[in-house]
N, C-alpha and C positions, 0 to 999 in steps of 0.2 A: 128617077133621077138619082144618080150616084150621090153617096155622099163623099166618099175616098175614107170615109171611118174603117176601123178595123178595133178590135180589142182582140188583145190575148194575155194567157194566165199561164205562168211556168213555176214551178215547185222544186229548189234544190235536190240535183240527184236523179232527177225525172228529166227526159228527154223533151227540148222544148214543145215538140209536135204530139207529146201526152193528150194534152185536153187543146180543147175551143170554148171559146164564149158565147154560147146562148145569149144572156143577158146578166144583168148585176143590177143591184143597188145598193143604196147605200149613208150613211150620213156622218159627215165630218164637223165638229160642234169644236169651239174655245174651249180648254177645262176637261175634256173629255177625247176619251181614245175613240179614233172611227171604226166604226164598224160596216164593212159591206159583203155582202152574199151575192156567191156568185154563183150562174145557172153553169153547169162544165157537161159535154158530151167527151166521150175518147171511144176510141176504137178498140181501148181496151179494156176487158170487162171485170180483169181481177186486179185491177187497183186496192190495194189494203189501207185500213185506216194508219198502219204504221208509216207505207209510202209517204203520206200527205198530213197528217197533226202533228203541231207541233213544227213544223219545221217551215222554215223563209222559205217565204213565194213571194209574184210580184204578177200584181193586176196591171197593165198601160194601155191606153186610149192613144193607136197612130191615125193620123189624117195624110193620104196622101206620104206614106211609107215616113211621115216624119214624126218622132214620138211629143205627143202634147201633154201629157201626163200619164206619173205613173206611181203605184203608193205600194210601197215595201212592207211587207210585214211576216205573223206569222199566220197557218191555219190551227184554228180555233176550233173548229167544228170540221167535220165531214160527215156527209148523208150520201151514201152508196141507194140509187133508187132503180128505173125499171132498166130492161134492156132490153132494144131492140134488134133490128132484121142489120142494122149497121152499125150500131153506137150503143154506149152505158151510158146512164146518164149520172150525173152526180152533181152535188151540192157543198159550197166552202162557205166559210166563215174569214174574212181576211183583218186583222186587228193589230195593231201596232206593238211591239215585243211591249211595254207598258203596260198591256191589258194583261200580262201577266200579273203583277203585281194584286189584281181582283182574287188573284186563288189561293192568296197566303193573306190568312189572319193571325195575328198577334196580340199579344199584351205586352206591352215594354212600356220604359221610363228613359226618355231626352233628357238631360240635364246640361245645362250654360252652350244651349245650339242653339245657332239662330236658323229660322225655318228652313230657307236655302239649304245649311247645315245636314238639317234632318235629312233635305229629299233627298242631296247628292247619297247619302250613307245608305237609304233604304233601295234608291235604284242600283246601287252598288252590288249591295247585298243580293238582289235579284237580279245579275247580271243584264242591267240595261246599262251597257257601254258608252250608247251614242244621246246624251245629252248637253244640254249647252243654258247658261244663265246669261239673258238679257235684261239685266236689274240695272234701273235707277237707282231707286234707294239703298240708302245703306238698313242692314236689318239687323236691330238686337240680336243679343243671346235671351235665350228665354230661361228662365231660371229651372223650369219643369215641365215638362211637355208629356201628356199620357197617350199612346196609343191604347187602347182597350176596347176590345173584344169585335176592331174593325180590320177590312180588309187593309194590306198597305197602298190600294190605289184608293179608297175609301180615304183613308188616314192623309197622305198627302194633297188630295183634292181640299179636306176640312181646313188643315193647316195653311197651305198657300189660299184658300179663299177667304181666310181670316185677315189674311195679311196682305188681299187685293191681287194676289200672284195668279195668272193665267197661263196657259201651256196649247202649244197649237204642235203643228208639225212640217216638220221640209223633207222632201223626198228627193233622194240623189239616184244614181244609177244602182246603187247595191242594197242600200240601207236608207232608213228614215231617222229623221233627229228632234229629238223632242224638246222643244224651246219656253223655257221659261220666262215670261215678260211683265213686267209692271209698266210700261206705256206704249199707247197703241201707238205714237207718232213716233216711233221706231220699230215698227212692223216692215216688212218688205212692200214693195210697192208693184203690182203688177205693169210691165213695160210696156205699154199699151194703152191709150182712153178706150174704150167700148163707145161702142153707135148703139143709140136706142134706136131698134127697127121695130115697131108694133103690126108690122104687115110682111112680116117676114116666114117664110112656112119652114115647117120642120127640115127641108131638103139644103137649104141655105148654107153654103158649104164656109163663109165669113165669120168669125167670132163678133157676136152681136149681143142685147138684151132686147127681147121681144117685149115684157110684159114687165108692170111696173105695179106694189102697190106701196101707199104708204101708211102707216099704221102711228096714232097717236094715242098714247093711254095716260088716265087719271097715275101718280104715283107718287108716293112719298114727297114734300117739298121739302123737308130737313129733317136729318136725326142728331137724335140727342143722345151721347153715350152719357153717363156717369160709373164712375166707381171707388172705392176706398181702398186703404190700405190699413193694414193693422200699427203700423208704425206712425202713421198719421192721422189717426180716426177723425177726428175733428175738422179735416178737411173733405173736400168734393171736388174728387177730380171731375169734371165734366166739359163738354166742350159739344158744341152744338155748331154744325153745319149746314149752310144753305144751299138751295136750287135758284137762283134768278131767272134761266134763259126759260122756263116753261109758263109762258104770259097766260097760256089757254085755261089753267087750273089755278085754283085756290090756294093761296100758302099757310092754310090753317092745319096742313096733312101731317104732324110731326110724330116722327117713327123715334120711341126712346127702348131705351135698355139700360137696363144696369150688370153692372160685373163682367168679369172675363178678358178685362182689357189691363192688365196687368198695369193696374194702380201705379199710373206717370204720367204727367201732363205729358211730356214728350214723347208720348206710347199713343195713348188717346186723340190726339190731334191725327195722327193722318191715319186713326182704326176709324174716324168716326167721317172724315173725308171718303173714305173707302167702303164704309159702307152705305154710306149714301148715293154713291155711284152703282154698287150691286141692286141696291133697291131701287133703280133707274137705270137698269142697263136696257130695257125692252119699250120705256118710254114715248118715244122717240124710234122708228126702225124702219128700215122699207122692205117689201119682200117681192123678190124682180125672178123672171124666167131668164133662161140664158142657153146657148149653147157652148160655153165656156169652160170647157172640162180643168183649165189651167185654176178657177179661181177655185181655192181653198181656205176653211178659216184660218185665220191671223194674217192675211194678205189684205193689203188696200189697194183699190184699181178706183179710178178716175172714171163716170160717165157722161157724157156729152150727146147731143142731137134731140134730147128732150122737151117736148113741148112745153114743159115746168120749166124755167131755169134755175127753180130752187131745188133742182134735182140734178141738174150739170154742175157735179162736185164731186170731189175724193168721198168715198166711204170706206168702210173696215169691212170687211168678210169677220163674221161671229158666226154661221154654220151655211153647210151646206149638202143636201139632199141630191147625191148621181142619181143618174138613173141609164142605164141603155140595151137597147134589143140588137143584137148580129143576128137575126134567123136565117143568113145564106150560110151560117158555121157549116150547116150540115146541108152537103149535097140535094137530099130529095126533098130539103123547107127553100130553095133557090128563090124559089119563084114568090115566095108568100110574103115579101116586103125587104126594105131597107135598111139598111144599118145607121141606128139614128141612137143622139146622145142629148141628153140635158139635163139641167139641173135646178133646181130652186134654191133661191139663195136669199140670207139673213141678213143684212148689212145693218150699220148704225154707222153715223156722219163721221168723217174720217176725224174732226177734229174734238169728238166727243172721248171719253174713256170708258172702257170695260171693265166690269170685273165681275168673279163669279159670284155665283147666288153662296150664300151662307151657310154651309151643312152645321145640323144639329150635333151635338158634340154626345157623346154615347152617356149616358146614366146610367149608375151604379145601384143596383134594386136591393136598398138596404145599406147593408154597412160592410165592410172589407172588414176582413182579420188578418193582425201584420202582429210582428216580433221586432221588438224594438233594437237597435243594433248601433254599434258604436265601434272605435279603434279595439283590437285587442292591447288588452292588460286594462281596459278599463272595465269598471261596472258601472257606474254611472257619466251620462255623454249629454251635455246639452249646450244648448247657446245662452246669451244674455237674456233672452226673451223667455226661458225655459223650452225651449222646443227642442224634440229628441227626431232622430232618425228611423227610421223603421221598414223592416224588408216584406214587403208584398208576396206572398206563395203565387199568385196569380205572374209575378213579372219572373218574363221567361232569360231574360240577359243578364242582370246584375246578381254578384253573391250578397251574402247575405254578411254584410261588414258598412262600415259609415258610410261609403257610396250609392248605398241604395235608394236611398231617395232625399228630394228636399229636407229642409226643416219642419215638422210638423208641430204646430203650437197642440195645447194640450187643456182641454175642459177642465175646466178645474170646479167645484163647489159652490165657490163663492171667488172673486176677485173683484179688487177694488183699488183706488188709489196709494198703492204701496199697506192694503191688507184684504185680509180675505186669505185661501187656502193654498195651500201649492204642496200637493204630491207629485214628486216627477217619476213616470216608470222606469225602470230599468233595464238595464241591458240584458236579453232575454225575457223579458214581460210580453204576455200576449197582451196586444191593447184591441179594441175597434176604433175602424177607424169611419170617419162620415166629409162627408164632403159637402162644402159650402154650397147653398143652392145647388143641389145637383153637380157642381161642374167637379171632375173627374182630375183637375189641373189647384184645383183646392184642398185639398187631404188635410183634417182638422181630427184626430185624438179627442174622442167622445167617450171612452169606458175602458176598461181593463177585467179579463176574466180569468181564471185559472185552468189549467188545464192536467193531464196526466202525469207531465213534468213538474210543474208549477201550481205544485198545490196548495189547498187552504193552511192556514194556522194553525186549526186543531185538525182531527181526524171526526169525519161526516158519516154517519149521523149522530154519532154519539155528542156531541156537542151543538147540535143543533140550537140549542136554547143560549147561546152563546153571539155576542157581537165584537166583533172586534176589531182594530186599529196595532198593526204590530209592525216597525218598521224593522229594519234589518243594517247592522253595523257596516259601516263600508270599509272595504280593505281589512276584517275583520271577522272574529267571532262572536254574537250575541246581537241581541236585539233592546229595544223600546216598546211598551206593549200596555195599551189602555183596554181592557176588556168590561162587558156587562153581563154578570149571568142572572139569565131571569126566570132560571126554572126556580119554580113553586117551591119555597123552603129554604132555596140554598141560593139567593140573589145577593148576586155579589157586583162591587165596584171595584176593579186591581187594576194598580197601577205598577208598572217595571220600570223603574230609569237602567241602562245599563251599567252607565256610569254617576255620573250627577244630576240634581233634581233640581231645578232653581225654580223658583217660588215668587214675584214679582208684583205686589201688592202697593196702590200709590196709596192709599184711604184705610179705610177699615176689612178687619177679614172676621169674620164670626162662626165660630164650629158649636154645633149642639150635636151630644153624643149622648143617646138615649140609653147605651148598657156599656160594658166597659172598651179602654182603649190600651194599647200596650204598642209600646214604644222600644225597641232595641237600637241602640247605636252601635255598632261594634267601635267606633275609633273616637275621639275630639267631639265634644257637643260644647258649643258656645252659644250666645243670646245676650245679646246686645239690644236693650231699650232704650229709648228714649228720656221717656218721661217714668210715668209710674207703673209699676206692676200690682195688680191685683189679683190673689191668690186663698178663693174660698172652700173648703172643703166640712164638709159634713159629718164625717167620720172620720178614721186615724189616719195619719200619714207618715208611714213609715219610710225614713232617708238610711242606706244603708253605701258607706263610702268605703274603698278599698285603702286608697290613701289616702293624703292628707285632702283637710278642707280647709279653703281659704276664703273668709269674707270680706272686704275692705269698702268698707261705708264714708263717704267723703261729708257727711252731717248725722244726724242726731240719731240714733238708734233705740226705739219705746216695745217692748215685747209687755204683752199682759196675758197671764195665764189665770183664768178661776181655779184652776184645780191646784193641783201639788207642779212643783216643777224639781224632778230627778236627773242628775246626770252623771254619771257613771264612767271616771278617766283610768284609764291603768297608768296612763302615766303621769304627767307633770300638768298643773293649770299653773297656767303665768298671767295675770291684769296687769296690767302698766297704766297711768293712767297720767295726764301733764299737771292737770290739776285736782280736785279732789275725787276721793273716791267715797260715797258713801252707798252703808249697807242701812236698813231702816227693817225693821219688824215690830207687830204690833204684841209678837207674841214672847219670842226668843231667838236669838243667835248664838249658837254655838260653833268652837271650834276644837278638834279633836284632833291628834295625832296620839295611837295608843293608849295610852292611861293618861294621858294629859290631856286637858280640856280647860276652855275658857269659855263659859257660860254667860250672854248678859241676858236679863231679864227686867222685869218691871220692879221685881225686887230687890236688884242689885245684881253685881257681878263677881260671878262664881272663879276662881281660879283654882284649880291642881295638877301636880307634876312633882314627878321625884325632887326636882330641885326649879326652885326658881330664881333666872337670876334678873336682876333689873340694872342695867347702863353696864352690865358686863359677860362677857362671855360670849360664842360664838358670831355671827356673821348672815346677813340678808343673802337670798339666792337668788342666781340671776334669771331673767324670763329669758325658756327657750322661743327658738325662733322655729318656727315651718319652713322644711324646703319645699324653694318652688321647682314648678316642673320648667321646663324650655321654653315652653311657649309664649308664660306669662318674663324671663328673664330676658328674653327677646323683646319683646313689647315694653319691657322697660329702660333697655338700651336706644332704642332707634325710636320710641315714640309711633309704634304701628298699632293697626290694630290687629286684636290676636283673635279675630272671628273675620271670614271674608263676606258678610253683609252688614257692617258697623252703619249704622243709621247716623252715628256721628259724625264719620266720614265722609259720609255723601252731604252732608249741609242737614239733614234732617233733624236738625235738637229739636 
């Protein structure tokens, strides 16, 4: 019995009458590009793989000279195989210009795209022309998106199934179009209800479903996202979604996860909707025979005539399995059978949703090496939070300047409630970089190393026995530099301010110096106490003053010396004194100018001098005065102080 089928396969450039259709099959799946292999004879035997790879062809299924289906793509494959007394035979691949996209792997860096965003630029870039977005929602930008080290149909599969996005396809006369969807109740609807015929034979020239099964599985009854954000640690974004319609299972099944969900209650709510539907897309499914070569996935068609009536309903097409034999293609197989089509087909309940299953996001085995990067004319680049930028060698599109990637926060030592440590690297600094739980979309500054450019402190090995802490001036020349040497003999503790040194003591500070210490100030030394100064020494203490010295005691001044006390003026000693001045010895006071002397003693008081006069004759001299320097005649103008850590100052008497 006839069927009125026919298939044929024609290859831009090649004459339609090139090949025939032995047979095909093949499977068309939501989320994935179809793939179908087709059996070809021709009558000619030097077909080249350049004639046919790579280049648009087009498989179609006619009934009765009228075309019922036909799916555009390109050849993927060609197998050149035996040849006989009449025909070649040969072997295709037929796949959607999209499965291109499997043959280019990348590493690159998305920044403020929202997923859509991403696809449209990467099919772009691989010239796929003919797509089309049938999106619901509206879709963030994502702040950082990593391809790494996947394909880009790998790569946009991950991302749109993160985000619930599915892709089927439509075939016109020329070309296929590959459609992006977030709800199935805007899928096309096939114009037709189908008859269930279970007694129907393969010859049945009617578009029918013969065979029916239906498939019920245990599967997640809710999941639970959570995740954090650095700006909010204290919170928990979580959000946790239900399954109600599956009465036959337990609701104890809870699918959780943490991270990845880009820290927003507003992000989180429909990740965690969505993937509670991926992990329930197969639930629920029926799996029906047909001879309907028209139903493809993402199409919904109506079935009726069922001895179920819970099976007379709209369903989704989510994949489907061709398959069909022409063996009258070739003259002398005439007689050996019919030309017959069918297919096995996926559905889930029209009024259900899909989405794809969740690919693993690629990990980074170890830690990335990046160069930290900012504007030029800067040397140092960060945000409020301390985090620098930093250029990837791995990322093959962006230069190497502040656009190359997110913000990366930066491991620090110790951090704490406004203390703890903070070294931020620099512009040009090799850092490692490590990523949060694995994910690849987390980049966290974990170490900083040197390298041939960027070398150590001192020079290696000779300082090996050496630790050190050296910062470097910005916008400038010199450094800050705390080092420890601990080689044997010569362990040392150096400090370098380059500029000023401040010292900041709320309590007590105590130094024990077991051998000597030496002090240089080249400019102003001041010191300013409080209360009392205690100052003991052992042995001599030698004060040697260039200029003048000035003491100014605002109470009582007691010096006690056991030994002799000598002092030695070239110039002028002036005492002034408001009230009395007394000198006291238990031995003698003498006073001397040249031959003249005024002795008193216990024996009495000695007087000589060329002339002596008494109530007449010369005149008392005045006491000179010290000049002061600036510092101290400023401080006594304005009432400042003339040291800039005055303990007075600050409240501290």
């Amino acid at each position: 019995m006839a069927t009125g089928l026919q298939f044929t396969f024609t290859v831009e450039h090649l004459m339609s009458s090139t090949f025939v259709v032995t047979a095909f099959n093949g499977e068309d799946s939501l989320s994935s590009p179809f793939d179908i292999s087709i059996q070809l004879a021709s009558r000619l035997n030097e077909i080249l793989p350049d004639d046919v790879v790579d280049k648009q062809a087009v498989l179609t299924v006619w009934q009765d000279g009228e075309k019922q289906q036909s799916w555009q793509g390109i050849v993927s494959r060609f197998i050149q195989s035996d040849v006989g007394h009449h025909h070649a035979f040969y072997e295709v691949s037929l796949v959607p210009p999209i499965a291109r996209l499997a043959l280019r792997q990348n590493n690159r860096i998305f920044q403020h795209q929202s997923v859509p965003d991403i696809i449209a630029t990467v099919l772009q870039e691989m010239d796929v022309q003919d797509y089309a977005f049938a999106l619901v929602r509206q879709y963030p930008q994502r702040e950082y998106c990593v391809q790494y080290r996947e394909s880009d149909l790998t790569f946009i599969q991950r991302i749109a199934a993160e985000e619930g996005i599915f892709f089927h396809f439509t075939h016109g006369d020329m070309k296929n179009t590959v459609i992006f969807s977030d709800d199935c109740q805007n899928l096309a609807v096939f114009p037709m209800a189908l008859p269930y015929n279970a007694l129907s034979g393969g010859a049945n020239k009617e578009m029918h479903v013969r065979h029916l099964k239906r498939h019920t599985q245990i599967r997640p009854a809710s999941a639970s996202l959570q995740d954090r954000t650095f700006k909010n640690p204290a919170y928990r974004f979580m959000h946790r979604e239900f399954n109600t319609s599956a009465k036959y299972q337990r609701d104890i099944y809870d699918h959780y996860e943490h991270g990845a969900f880009h820290g927003d209650d507003n992000n989180i709510v429909p990740f965690t909707k969505v993937r509670l539907e991926a992990l329930r897309r197969d639930a629920e499914t029926i799996e029906l025979l047909s001879n309907v070569a028209p139903l493809l996935a993402g199409l919904k068609f109506e079935l009726k005539d069922h001895n179920d009536p819970l099976c007379n309903r709209d369903w989704t097409v989510i994949s489907v399995f061709h398959e069909g034999e022409q063996p009258q293609a070739l003259e002398e197989m005439g007689g050996e059978g019919i030309t017959r089509y069918h297919n096995r087909v996926e559905a889930i309940q029209g009024d259900k949703s899909w989405r794809p299953a969740p690919l693993p996001k690629p990990r980074v085995d170890g830690v990335s090496v990046a160069t930290v990067v900012g504007p030029k004319g800067e040397e140092i680049y960060c945000d409020e939070y301390g985090r620098v930028k930093v250029y990837f060698p791995w990322d093959k599109y962006h230069d190497s300047d502040d656009k190359a990637s997110c913000w990366l926060r930066v491991s620090q030592a110790w951090a704490g409630g406004q203390f703890g440590s903070m070294m931020l690297p620099r512009i040009g600094h090799e850092v490692l970089v490590s990523y949060v739980e694995g994910d690849i979309d987390r980049p966290i500054i974990t170490g900083c190393t040197y390298n041939a450019v960027q070398k150590p402190p001192f020079p290696l090995p000779d300082h090996k026995t050496r630790t050190v802490l050296r910062s470097n001036t910005h916008q400038g020349e010199g450094y800050n530099e705390l080092y420890f040497e601990d080689q044997a003999g010569e362990e040392e503790i150096h400090v370098r301010a380059q500029k000023n040194l401040s010292i900041d003591v709320l309590n007590s500070k105590q130094e024990s110096i077991t051998y000597n210490s030496t002090r240089n100030v080249g400019n102003d030394d001041a010191q300013a106490i409080a209360k009392n100064q205690t100052l003991s020494i052992d042995g001599q203490q030698d004060i040697a003053v260039k200029g003048n010295q000035i003491i100014k005691i605002d109470s009582d001044k007691h010096s006690t010396v056991l030994g002799d006390w000598v002092e030695k003026i070239s110039g002028t000693i002036g005492i002034q004194a408001d009230e009395a001045i007394v000198l006291k010895s238990s031995s003698r006071i003498s006073f001397q100018v040249g031959g003249s002397f005024i002795s008193i003693h216990s024996g009495g008081v000695d007087i000589q001098g060329a002339k002596i006069n008494l109530n007449s004759g010369g005149s008392a001299s005045d006491i000179p005065l010290p000049s002061q320097p600036a510092i101290l005649k400023n401080a006594a103008q304005d009432g400042s102080p003339f040291i800039s850590n005055c303990q007075k100052e600050k409240g501290n008497e």
